[in-house]
ChimeraX commands (.cxc) that place a marker at each C-alpha (Angstrom):
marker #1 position -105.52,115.82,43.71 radius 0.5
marker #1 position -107.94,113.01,42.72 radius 0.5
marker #1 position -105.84,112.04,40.14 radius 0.5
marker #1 position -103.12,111.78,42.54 radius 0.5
marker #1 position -105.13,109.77,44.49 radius 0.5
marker #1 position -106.17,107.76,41.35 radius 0.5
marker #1 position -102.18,107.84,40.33 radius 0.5
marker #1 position -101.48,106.15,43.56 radius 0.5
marker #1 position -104.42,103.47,43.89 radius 0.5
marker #1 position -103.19,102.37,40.13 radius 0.5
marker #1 position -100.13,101.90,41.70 radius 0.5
marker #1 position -100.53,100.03,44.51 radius 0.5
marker #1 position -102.77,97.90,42.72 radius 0.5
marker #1 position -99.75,97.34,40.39 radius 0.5
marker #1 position -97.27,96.60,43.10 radius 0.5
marker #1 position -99.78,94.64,44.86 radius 0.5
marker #1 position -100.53,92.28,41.90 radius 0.5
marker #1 position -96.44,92.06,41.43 radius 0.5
marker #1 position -96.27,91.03,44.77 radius 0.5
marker #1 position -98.84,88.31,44.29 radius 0.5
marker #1 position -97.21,87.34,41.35 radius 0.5
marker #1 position -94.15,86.72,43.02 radius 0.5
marker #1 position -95.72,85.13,46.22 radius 0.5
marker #1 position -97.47,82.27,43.68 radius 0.5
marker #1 position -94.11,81.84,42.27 radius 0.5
marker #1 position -92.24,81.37,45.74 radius 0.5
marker #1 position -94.99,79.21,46.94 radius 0.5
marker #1 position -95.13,77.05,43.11 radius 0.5
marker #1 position -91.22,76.96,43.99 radius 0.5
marker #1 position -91.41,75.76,47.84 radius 0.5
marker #1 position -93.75,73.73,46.90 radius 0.5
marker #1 position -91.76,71.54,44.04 radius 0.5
marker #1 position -88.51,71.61,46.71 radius 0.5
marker #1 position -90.87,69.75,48.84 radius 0.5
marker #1 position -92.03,67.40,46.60 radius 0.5
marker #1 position -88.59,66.65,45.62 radius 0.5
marker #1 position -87.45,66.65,49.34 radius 0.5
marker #1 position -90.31,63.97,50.05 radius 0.5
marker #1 position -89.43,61.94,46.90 radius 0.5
marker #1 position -85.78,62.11,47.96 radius 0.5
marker #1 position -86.57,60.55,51.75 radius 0.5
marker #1 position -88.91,58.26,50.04 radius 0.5
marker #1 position -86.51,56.75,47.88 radius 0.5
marker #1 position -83.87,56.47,50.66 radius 0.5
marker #1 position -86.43,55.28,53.40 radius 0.5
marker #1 position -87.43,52.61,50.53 radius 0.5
marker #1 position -83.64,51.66,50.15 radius 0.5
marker #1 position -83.11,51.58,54.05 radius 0.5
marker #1 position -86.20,48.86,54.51 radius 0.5
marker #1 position -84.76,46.80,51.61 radius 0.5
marker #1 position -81.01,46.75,52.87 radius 0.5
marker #1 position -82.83,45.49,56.40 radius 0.5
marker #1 position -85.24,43.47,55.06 radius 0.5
marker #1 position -82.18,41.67,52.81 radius 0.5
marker #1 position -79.83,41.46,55.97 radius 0.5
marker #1 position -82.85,40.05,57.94 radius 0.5
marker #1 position -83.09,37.60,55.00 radius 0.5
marker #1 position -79.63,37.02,55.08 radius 0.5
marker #1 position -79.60,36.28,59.21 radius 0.5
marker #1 position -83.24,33.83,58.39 radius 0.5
marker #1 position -80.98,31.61,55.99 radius 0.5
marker #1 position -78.08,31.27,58.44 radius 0.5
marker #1 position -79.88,30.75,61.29 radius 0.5
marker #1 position -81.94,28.07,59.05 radius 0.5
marker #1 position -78.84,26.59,57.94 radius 0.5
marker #1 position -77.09,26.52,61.40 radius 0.5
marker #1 position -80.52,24.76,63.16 radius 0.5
marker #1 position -80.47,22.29,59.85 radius 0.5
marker #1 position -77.09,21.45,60.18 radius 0.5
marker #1 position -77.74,20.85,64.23 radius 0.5
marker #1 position -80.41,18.55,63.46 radius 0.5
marker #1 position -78.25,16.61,60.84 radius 0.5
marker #1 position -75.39,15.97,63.36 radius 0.5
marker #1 position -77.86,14.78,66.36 radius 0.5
marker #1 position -79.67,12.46,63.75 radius 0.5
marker #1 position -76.66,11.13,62.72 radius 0.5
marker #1 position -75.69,10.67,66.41 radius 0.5
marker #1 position -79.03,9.21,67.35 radius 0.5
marker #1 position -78.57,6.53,63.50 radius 0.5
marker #1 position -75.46,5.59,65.15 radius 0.5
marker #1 position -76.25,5.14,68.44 radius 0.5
marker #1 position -79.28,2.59,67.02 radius 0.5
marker #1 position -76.54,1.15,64.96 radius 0.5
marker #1 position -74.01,-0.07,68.09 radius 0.5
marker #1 position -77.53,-0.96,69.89 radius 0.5
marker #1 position -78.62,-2.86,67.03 radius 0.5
marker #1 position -75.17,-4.57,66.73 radius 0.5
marker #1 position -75.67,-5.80,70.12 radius 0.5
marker #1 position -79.04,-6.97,69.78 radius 0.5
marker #1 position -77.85,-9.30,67.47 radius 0.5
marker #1 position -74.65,-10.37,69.06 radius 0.5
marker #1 position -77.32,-11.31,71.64 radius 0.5
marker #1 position -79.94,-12.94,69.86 radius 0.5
marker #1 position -77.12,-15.20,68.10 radius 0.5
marker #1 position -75.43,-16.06,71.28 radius 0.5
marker #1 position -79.53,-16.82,72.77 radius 0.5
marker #1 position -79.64,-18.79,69.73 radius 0.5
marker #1 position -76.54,-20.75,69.53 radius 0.5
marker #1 position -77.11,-21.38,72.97 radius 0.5
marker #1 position -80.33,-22.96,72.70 radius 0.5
marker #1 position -79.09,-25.10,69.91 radius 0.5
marker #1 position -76.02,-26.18,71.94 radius 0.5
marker link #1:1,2 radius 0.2
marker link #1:2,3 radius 0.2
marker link #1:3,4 radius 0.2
marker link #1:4,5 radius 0.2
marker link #1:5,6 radius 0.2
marker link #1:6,7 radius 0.2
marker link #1:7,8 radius 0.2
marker link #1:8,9 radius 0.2
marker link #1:9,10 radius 0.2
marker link #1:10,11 radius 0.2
marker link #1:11,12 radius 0.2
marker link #1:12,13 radius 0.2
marker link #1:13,14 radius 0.2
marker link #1:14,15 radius 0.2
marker link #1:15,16 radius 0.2
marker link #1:16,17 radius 0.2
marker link #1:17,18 radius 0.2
marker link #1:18,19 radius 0.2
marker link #1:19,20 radius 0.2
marker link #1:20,21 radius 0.2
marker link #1:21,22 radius 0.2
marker link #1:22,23 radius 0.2
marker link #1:23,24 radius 0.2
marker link #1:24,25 radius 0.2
marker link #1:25,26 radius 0.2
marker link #1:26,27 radius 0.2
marker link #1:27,28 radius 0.2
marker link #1:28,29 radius 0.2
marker link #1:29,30 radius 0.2
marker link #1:30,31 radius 0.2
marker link #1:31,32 radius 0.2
marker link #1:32,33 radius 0.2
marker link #1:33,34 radius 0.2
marker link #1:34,35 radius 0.2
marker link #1:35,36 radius 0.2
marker link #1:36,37 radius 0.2
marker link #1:37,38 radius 0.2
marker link #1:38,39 radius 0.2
marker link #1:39,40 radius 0.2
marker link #1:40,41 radius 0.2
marker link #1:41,42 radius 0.2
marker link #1:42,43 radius 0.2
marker link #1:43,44 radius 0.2
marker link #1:44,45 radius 0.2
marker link #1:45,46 radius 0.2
marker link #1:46,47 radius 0.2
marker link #1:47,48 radius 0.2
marker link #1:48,49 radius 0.2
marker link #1:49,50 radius 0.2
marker link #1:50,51 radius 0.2
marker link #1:51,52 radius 0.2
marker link #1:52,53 radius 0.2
marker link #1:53,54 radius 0.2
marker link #1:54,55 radius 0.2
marker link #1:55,56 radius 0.2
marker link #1:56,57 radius 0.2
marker link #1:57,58 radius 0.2
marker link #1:58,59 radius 0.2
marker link #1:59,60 radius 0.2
marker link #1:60,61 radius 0.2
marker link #1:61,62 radius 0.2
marker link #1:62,63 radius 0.2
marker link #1:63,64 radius 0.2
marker link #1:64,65 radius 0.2
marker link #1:65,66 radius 0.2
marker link #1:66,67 radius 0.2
marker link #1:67,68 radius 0.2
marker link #1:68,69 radius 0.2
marker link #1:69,70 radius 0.2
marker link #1:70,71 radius 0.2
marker link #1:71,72 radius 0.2
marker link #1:72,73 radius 0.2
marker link #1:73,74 radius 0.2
marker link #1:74,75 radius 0.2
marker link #1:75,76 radius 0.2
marker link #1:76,77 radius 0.2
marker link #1:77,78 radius 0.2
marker link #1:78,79 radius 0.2
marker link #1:79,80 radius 0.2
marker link #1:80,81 radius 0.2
marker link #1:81,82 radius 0.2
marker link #1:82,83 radius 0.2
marker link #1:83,84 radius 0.2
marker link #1:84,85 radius 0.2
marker link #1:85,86 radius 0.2
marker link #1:86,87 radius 0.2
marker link #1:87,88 radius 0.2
marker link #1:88,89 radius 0.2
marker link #1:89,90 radius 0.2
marker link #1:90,91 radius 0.2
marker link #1:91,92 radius 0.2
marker link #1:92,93 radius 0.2
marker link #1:93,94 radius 0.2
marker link #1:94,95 radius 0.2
marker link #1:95,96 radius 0.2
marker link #1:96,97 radius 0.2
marker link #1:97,98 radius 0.2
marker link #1:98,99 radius 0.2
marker link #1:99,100 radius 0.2
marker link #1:100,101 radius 0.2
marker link #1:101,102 radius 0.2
view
């Protein structure tokens, strides 16, 4: 009888340590799928911000170029319109000055 008893503690013990055994290797295994998992939506978070940030850059330089080429236009409207007032000016001071000669 006691060795019965002794027969089955050895045996639990055995099946007990097997199951242990196998527990540290599920949890060593769940464990490395979740590292890989979190590498994995790492990488593709880290792709996902650099796509944005490069179509953000790409909308910044647009934009940039749109409000430069704006600025051009009115400045060469404004050059021009201190051209034709300039022009007169001078048709002005010439006839002021021809008259005064006359």
């Amino acid at each position: 009888m006691v060795e019965n008893t002794i027969q089955e503690i050895l045996e639990t013990e055995a099946k007990a340590d097997e199951i242990m055994q196998e527990a540290k290797a599920q949890c060593c295994k769940i464990l490395e799928e979740a590292k890989i998992k979190a590498e994995s939506i790492l990488k593709e978070e880290d792709e996902r911000i650099k796509e944005f940030t490069w179509q953000e850059r790409e909308k910044a330089q647009e934009e940039g170029y749109l409000t430069k080429q704006h600025a051009q236009s009115m400045m060469q409207k404004e050059i021009q319109a201190l051209k034709e007032l300039a022009l007169r000016k001078q048709d002005e001071a010439i006839c002021a000055v021809i008259s005064q000669l006359v």
